[in-house]
C-alpha positions as CSV (number, residue, x, y, z in Angstrom):
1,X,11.4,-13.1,-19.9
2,X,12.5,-10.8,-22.7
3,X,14.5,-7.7,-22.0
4,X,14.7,-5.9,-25.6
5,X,14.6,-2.0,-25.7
6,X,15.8,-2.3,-29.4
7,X,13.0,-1.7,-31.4
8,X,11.6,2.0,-31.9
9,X,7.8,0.8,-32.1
10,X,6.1,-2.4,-31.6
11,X,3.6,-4.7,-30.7
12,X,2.1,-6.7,-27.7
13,X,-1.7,-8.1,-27.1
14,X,-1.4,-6.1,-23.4
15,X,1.2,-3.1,-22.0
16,X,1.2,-2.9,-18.6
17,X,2.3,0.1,-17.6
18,X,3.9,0.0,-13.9
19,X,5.3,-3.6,-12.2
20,X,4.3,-3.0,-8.8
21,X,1.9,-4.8,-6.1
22,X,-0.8,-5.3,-9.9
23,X,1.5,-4.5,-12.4
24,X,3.8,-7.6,-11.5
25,X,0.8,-10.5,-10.6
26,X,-1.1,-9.1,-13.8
27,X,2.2,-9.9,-16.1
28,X,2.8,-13.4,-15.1
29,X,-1.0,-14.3,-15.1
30,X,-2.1,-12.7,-18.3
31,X,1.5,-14.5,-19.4
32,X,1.2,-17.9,-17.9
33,X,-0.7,-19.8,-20.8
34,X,1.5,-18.9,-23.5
35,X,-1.0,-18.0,-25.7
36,X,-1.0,-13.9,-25.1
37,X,1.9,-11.3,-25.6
38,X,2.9,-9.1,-22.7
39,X,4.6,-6.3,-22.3
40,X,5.5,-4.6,-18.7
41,X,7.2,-1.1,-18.7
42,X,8.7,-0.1,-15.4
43,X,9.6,3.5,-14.9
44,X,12.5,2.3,-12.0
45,X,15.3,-0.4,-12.4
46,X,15.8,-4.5,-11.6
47,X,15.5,-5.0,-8.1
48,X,18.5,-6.4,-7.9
49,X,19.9,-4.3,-4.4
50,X,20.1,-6.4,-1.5
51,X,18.1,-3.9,0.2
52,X,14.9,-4.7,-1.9
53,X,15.1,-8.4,-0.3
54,X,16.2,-8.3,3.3
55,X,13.2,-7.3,5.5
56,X,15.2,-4.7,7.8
57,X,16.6,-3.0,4.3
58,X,13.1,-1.2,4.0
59,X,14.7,1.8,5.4
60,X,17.2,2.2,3.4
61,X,15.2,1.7,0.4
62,X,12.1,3.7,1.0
63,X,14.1,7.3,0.7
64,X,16.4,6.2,-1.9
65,X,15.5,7.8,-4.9
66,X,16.8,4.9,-6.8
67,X,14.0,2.7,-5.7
68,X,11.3,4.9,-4.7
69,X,9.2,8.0,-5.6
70,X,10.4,10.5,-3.9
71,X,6.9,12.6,-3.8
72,X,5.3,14.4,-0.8
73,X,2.4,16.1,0.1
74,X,1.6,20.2,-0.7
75,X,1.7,22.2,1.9
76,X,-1.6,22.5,4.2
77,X,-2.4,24.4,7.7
78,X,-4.8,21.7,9.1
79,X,-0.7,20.0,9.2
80,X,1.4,23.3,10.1
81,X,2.0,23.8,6.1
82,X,4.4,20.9,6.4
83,X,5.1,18.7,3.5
84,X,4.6,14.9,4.5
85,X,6.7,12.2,2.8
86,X,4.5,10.1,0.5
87,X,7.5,7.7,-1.3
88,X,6.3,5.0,-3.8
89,X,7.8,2.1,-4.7
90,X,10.0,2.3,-8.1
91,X,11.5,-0.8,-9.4
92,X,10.3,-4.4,-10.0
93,X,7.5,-5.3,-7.0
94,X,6.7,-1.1,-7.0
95,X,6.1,-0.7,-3.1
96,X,6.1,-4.3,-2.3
97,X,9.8,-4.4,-2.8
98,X,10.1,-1.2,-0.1
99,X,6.9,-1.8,2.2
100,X,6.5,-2.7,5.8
101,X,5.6,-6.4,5.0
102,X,2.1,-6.0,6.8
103,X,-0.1,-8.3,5.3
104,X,-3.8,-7.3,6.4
105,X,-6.7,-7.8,4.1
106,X,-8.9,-5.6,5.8
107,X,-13.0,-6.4,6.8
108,X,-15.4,-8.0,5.1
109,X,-17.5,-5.0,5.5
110,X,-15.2,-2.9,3.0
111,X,-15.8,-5.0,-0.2
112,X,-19.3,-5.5,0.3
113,X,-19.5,-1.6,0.6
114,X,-17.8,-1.3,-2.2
115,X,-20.8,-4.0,-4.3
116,X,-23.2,-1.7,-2.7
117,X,-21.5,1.6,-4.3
118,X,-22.9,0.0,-7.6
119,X,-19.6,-2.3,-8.1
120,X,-21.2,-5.8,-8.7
121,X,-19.2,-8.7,-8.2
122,X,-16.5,-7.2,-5.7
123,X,-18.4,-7.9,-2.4
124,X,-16.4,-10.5,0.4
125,X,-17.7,-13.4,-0.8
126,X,-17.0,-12.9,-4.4
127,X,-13.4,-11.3,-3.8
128,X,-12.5,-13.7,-1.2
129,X,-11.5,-16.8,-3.8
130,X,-8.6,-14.2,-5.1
131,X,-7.4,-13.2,-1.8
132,X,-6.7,-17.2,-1.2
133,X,-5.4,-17.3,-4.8
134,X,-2.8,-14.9,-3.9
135,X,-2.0,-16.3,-1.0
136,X,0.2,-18.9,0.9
137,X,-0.1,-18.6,4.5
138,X,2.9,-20.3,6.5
139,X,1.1,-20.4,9.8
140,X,4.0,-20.6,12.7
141,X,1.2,-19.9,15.6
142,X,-1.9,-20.8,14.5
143,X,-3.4,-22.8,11.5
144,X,-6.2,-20.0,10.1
145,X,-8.9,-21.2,8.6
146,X,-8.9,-22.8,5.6
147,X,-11.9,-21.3,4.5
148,X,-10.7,-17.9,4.1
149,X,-6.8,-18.5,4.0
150,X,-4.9,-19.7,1.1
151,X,-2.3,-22.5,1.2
152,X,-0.5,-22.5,-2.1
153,X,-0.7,-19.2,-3.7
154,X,2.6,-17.4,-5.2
155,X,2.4,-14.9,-2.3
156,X,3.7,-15.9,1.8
157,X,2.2,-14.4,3.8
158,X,4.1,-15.6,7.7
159,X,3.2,-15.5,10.9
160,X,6.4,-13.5,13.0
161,X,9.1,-15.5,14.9
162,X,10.9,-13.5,16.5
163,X,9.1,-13.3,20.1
164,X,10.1,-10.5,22.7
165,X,9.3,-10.0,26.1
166,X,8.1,-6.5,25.6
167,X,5.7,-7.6,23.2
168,X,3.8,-10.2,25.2
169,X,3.9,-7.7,28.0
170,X,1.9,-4.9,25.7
171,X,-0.4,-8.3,24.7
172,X,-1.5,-8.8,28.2
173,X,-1.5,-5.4,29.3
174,X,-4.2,-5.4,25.7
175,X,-6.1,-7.8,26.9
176,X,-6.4,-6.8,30.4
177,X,-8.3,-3.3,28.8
178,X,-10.5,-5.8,27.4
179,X,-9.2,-6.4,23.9
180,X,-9.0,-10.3,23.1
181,X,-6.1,-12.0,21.5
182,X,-6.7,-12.6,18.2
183,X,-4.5,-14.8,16.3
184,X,-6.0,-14.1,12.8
185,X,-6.8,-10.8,12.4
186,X,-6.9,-12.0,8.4
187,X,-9.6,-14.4,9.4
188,X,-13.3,-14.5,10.7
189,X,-12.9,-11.4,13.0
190,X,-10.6,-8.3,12.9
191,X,-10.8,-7.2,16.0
192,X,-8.6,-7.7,19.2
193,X,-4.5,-8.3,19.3
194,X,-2.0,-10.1,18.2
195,X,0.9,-10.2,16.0
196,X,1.1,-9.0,12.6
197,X,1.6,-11.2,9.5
198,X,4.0,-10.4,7.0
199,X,5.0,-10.8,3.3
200,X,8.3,-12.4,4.5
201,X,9.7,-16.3,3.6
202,X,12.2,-17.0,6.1
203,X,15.1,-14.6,5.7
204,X,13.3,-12.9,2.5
205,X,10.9,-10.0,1.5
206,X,8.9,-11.6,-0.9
207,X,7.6,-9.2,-3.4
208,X,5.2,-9.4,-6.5
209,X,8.1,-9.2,-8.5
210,X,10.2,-12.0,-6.1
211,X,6.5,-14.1,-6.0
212,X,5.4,-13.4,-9.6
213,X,7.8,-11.9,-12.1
214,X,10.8,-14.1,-11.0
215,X,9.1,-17.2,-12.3
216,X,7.8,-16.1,-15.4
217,X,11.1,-14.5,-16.3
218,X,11.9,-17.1,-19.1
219,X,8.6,-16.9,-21.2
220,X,8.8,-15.8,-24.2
221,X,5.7,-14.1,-24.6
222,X,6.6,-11.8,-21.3
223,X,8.9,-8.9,-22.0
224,X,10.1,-6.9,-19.0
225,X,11.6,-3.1,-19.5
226,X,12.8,-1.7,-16.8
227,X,13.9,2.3,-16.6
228,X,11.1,2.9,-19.1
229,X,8.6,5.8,-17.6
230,X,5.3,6.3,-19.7
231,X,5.2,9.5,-20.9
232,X,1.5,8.9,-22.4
233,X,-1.4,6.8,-23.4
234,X,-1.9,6.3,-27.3
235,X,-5.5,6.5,-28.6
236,X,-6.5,6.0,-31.8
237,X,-10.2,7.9,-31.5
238,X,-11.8,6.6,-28.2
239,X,-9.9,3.5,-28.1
240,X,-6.2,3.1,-26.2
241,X,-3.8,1.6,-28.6
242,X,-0.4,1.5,-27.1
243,X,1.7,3.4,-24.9
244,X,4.6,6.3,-25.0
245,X,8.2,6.2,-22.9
246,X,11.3,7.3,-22.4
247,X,14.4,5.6,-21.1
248,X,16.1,7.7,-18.6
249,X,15.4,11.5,-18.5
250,X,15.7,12.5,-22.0
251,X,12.4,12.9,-24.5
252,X,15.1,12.4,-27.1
253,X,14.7,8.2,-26.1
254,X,10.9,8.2,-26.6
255,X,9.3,5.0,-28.0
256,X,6.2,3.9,-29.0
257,X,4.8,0.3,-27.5
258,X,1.6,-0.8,-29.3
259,X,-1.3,-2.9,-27.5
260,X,-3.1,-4.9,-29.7
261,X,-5.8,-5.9,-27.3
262,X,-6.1,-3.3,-23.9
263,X,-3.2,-0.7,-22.4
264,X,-3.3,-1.7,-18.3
265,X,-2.4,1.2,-16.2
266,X,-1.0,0.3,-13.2
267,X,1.5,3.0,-12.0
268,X,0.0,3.6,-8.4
269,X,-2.6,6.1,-7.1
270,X,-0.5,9.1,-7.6
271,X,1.4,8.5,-10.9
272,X,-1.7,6.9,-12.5
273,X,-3.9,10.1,-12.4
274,X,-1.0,12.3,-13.4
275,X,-0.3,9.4,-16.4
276,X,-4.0,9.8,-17.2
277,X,-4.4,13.4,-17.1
278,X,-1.0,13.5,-19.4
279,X,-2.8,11.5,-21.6
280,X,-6.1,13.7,-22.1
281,X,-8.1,12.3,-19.5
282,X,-9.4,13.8,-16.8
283,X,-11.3,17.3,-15.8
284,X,-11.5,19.2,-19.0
285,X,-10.8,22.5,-16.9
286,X,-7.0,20.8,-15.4
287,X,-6.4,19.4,-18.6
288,X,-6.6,23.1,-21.2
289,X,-4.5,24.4,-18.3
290,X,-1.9,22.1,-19.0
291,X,-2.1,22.1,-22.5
292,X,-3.4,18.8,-23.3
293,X,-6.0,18.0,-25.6
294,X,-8.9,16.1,-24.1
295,X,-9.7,13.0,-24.8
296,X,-12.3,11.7,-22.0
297,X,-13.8,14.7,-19.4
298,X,-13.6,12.2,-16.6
299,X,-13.6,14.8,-13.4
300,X,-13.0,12.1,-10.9
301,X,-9.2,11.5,-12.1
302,X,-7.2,12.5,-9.5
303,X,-10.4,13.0,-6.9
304,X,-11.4,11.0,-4.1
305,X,-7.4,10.8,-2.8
306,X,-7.5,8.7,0.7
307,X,-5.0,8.1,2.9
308,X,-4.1,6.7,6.6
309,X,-2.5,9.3,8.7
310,X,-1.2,8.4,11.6
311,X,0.2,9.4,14.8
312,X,2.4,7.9,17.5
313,X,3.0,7.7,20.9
314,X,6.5,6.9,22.6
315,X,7.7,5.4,25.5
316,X,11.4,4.9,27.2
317,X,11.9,1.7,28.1
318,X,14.4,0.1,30.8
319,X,15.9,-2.7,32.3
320,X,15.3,-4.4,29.0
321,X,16.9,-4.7,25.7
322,X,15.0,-3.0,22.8
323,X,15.0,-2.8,19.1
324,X,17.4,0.2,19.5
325,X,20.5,-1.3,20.9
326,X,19.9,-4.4,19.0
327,X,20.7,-2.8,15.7
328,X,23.6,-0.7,17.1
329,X,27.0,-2.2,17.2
330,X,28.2,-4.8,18.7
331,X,25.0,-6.8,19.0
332,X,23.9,-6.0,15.4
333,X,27.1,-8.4,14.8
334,X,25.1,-11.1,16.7
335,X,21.9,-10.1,14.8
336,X,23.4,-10.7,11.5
337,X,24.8,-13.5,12.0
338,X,21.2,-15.1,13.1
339,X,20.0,-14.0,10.0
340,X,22.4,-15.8,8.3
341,X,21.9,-18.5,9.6
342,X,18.2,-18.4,9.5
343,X,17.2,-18.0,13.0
344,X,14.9,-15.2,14.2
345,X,16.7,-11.7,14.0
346,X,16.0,-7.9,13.6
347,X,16.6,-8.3,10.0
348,X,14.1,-10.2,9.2
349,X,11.6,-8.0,10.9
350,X,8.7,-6.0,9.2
351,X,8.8,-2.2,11.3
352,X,5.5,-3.0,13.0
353,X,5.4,-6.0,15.1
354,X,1.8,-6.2,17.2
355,X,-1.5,-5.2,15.9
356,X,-4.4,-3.9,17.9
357,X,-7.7,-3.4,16.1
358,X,-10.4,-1.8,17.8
359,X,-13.4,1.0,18.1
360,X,-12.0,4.9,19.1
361,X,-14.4,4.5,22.0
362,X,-12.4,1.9,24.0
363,X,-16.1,-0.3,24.3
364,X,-15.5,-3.4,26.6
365,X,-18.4,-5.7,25.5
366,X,-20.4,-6.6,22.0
367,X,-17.5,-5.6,19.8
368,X,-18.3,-2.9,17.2
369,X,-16.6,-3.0,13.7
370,X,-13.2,-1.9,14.8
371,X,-12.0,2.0,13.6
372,X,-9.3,2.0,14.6
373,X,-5.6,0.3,13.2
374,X,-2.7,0.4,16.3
375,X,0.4,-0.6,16.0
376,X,3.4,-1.9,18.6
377,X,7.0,-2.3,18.4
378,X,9.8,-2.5,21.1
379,X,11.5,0.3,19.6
380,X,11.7,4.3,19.8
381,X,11.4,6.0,16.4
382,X,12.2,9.6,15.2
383,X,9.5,11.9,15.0
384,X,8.1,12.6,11.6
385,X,9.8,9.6,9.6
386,X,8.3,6.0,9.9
387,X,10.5,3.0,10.5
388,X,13.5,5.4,11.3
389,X,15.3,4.0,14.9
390,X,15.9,7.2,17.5
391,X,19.0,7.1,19.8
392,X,17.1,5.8,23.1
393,X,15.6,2.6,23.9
394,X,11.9,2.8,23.7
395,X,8.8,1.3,22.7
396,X,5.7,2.7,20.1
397,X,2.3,2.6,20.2
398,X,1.2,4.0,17.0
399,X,-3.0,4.6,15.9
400,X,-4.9,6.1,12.7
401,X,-8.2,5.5,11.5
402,X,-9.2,3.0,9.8
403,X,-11.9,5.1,7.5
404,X,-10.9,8.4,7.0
405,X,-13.9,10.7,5.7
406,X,-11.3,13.3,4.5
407,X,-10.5,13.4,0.9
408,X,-7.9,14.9,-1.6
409,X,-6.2,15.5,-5.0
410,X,-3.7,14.1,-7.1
411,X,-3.4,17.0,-10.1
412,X,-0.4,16.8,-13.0
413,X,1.7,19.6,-12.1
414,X,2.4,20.2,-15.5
415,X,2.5,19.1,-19.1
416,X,6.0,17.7,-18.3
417,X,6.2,14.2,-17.8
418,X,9.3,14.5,-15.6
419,X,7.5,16.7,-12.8
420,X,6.2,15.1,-9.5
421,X,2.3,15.7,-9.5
422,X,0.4,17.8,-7.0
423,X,-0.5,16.1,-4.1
424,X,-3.1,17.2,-1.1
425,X,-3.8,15.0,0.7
426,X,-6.3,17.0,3.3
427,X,-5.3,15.1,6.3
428,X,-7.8,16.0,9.1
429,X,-10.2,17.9,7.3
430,X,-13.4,16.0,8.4
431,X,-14.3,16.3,11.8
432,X,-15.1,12.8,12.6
433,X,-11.2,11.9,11.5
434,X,-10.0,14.1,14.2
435,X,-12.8,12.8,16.7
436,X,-11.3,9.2,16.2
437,X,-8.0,10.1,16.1
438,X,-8.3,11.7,19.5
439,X,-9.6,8.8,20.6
440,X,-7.1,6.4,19.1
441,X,-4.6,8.4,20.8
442,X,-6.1,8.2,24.5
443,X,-6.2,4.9,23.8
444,X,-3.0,4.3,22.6
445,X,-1.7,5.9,25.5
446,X,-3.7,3.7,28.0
447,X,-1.9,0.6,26.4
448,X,1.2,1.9,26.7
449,X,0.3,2.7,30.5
450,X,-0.9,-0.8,31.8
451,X,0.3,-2.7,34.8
452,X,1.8,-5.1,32.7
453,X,4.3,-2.7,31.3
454,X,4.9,-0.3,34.6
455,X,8.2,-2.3,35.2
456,X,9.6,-1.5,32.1
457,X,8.2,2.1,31.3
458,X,10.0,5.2,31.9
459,X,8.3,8.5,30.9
460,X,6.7,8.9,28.0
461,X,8.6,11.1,25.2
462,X,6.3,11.7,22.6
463,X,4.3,13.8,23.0
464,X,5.0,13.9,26.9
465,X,3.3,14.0,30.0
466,X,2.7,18.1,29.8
467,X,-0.1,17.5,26.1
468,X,-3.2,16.3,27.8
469,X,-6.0,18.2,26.2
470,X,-8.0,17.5,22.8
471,X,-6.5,20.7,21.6
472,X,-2.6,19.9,22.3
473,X,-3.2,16.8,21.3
474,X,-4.4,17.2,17.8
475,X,-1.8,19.9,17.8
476,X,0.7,17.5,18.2
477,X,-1.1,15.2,15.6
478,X,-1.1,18.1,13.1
479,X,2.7,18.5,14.2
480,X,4.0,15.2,13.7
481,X,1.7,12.9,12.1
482,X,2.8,11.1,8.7
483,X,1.2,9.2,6.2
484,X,0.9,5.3,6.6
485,X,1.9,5.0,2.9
486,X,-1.9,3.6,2.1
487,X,-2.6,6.1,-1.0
488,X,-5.5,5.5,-2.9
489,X,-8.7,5.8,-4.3
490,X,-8.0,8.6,-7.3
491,X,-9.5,6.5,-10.2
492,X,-11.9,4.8,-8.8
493,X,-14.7,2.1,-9.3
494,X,-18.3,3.1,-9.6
495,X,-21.5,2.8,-12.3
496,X,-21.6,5.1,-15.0
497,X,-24.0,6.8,-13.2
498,X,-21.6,8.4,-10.5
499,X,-20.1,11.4,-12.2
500,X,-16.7,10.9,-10.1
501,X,-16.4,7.1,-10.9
502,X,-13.0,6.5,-13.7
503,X,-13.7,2.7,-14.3
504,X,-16.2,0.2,-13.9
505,X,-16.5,-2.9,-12.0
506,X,-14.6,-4.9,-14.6
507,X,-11.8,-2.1,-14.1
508,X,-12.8,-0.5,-17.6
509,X,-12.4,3.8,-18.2
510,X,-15.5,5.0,-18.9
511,X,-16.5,5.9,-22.2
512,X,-13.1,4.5,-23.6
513,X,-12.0,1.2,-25.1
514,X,-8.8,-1.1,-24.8
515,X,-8.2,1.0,-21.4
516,X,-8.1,0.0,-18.0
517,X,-6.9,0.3,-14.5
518,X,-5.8,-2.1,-11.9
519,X,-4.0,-0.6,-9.0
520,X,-5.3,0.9,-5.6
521,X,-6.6,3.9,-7.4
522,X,-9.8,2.1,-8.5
523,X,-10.7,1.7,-4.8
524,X,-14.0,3.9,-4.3
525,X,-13.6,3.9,-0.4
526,X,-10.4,2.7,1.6
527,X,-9.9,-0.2,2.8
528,X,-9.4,-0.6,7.1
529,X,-5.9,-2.2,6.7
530,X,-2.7,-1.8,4.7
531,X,-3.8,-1.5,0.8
532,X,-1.4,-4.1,-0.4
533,X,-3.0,-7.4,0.4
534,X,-6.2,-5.5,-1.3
535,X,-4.5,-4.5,-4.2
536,X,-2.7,-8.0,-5.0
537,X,-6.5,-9.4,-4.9
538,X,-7.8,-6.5,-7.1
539,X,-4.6,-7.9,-9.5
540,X,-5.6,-11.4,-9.3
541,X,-9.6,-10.4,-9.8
542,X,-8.2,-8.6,-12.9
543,X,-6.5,-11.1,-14.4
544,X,-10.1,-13.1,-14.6
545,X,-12.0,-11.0,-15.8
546,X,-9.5,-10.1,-19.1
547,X,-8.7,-13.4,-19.5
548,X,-12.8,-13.9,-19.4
549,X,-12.7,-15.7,-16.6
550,X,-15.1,-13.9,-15.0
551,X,-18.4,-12.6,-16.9
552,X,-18.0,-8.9,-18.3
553,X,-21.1,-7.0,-17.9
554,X,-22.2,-5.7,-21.7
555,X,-21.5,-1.6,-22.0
556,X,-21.9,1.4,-24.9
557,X,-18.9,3.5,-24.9
């Protein structure tokens, strides 16, 4: 894997711009017969930081500004005019080297919505064989089905190890409101509780980049650069042609990187609408305000923005040893030294430890498609930061939609590359996402409040016994609720026909050639899970369909 910045301008049969949860699996596949020249730009550095490989050193990585895109939400009264963190992942594996490790694929009823949108060929059944492509499931508890779970894929994907008696007592408190055990939520059925699986080997995070890029490194068709931000798409006429960057912070270090055969933007759902816009495509209107010529009116660049936000609740906890103390000294001493020597520890834990899946209305019998995503862990965290420990032992029941109905923007700030974009996320502005957040929260609460954990429980902390109705509750939501880091949906996939669709089932921009775009913007609805086990099989579907793999449908420009 090639690491030359040398040349001023020249030429590859693909740029991929961005080496995150795509960028990286599209590199080594489009790389891995030899017979095609790749080149990845990646606007961050080498994940070479310990941080980026031990599971616990997410939070230390997700704020650094090293590592991560330090880029928030605008300010916005249905959230007190607060602006919410919305970090991206900046180095080799993008947000798969700073994640939570959650590896949830999400319901079969989200792909085949998306086939029924007017996206033929990306319903369950056809975008199942990636998923398992992806994917090497190291079952611990349970051996999955081998119908839907892949066995020898670059990707593992673990079951969690580390067992604690908090956790089975908020399991059988779960399932004494009625919620079965499931031990594969990845599997037939969502719904129910159980334990998370993670993007974690042993001891390791295991990345796109760690999973993809790490064993293509010495093929001399692949060449990696690293600090090296786009700055703009090339087109000669309708057709993209290669790609503009800058090393470091100076325009004075721009180059020109040609692509011979298709650009691939992959930069994430907020950088690739600004990259886009920057480029001359997008709404006409944004676009003469910056200053940049228009290439392609596409008005949906930077529209349909979707987003989990979610909300926690938190207990005190005693007579039992939680999270907390565990990663305070001295016992964190003890803790590292399991790690080391590969035994279950903290540090090799992803932040959320128990899932619960399950309908806002709490229904006991015949299951409805769940709408809900909880999460558990035997830990207390600060308000208004995720993964960040409080000072207390405590544990968190945390709950967001699954489908949120409210929509946003992503909108280049300006015609300088070097400015974060606009983000508004509109968190909350659809009724029906505060009507099942309300009742995600009673729930939530309930589970938190079951026999099972009585003996344990001391008072509840956040947001305390005194906010009971809908109205303090949501207050409290609009007070404290942060995004789940599940951006998406700002270039998305529809027919020609949709005036807000960017690209087209085979991931192409309308009414341009050599252009496409293969990250979680080209969702047209949200997923009900994290977006990163969606996104790695929108990589891998990719890869298929450039390679000709998989048929391309015929098009005009």
């Amino acid at each position: 894997m090639a690491d030359d910045t040398t040349n001023a301008a020249d030429a590859f049969d693909y740029v991929i711009v961005g080496a995150g949860a795509a960028g990286a699996i599209l590199a080594a596949r489009l790389s891995e017969d030899g017979q095609a020249s790749v080149c990845l730009l990646e606007a961050g550095p080498r994940d070479w930081h310990p941080w980026l490989h031990m599971p616990a050193g997410y939070i230390k990585a997700v704020f650094n500004p090293t590592y991560a895109w330090q880029f928030s939400s605008e300010p916005n009264p249905l959230t007190l005019n607060r602006r919410i963190p919305l970090p991206q992942g900046k180095t080799l594996g993008g947000s798969t080297s700073i994640n939570g490790l959650v590896y949830n694929r999400g319901q079969r009823e989200d792909f085949d919505g998306w086939a029924a949108l007017g996206n033929r060929g990306w319903g369950y059944a056809e975008v199942l064989r990636y998923f398992k492509r992806n994917e090497s499931h190291k079952d611990v508890h349970n051996a999955g089905d081998a119908r839907l779970r892949g066995r020898d894929g670059p990707q593992t994907v673990s079951d969690i190890e580390w067992i604690h008696p908090i956790c089975e007592r908020f399991l059988q408190g779960a399932q004494g409101l009625g919620m079965p055990r499931n031990a594969d939520y990845n599997g037939e059925s969502q719904a129910g509780v159980g334990y998370f699986q993670r993007t974690i080997d042993g001891r390791w995070r295991i990345s796109t980049a760690r999973a993809y890029l790490w064993p293509a490194r010495r093929r001399a068709n692949l060449t990696v650069r690293t600090n090296a931000r786009a700055t703009r798409i090339v087109f000669d006429g309708l057709r993209a042609v290669g790609v503009r960057y800058v090393k470091g912070t100076s325009l004075a270090t721009e180059r020109t990187v040609t692509a011979r055969r298709e650009v691939i933007v992959c930069a994430g759902a907020l950088n690739t609408p600004k990259l886009l816009q920057l480029s001359g495509i997008g709404p006409a209107a944004l676009l003469q305000s910056l200053g940049v010529a228009v290439v392609r009116d596409l008005p949906g660049v930077g529209a349909n923005l979707s987003d989990h936000f979610s909300v926690r609740i938190v207990m005190g906890v005693k007579n039992t040893t939680t999270i907390n103390e565990l990663s305070r000294m001295p016992r964190l001493v003890g803790q590292v030294a399991r790690w080391v020597l590969g035994k279950p520890s903290i540090l090799a834990l992803s932040p959320s430890l128990v899932h619960w899946f399950w309908n806002s209305a709490l229904k006991r019998a015949g299951l409805d498609r769940p709408d809900l995503q909880g999460v558990f862990t035997p830990a207390s965290y600060r308000e208004g930061y995720v993964g960040m420990l409080d000072t207390y032992p405590g544990m968190t029941c945390g709950v967001w939609p699954h489908r949120p109905e409210s929509r946003g923007t992503v909108q280049a700030r300006s015609a300088d590359v070097f400015a974060d974009p606009l983000v508004q996320p509109n968190y909350l502005s659809d009724e029906r996402d505060r009507a099942t957040l309300l009742g995600g929260m009673r729930i939530a609460r309930q589970l938190l409040n079951t026999p099972e954990l009585a003996p344990i429980a001391t008072k509840e902390s956040l947001p305390g016994p005194q906010v009971q109705s809908d109205d303090e509750m949501l207050d409290f939501a609009r007070r404290y609720g942060v995004s789940s880091y599940h951006v998406n949906g700002t270039a998305k996939m529809g027919p020609a026909t949709d005036p807000m669709a960017v690209v087209d089932a085979e991931l192409r921009v309308h009414g341009l050639a050599g252009l496409r775009v293969v990250d979680a913007s080209v969702m047209p609805t949200i997923v009900s899970a994290n977006t990163c086990a969606a996104t790695m099989m929108i990589a891998e579907k990719a890869a298929d369909m450039i390679r000709g793999r998989v048929a391309l449908a015929a098009r005009p420009l």
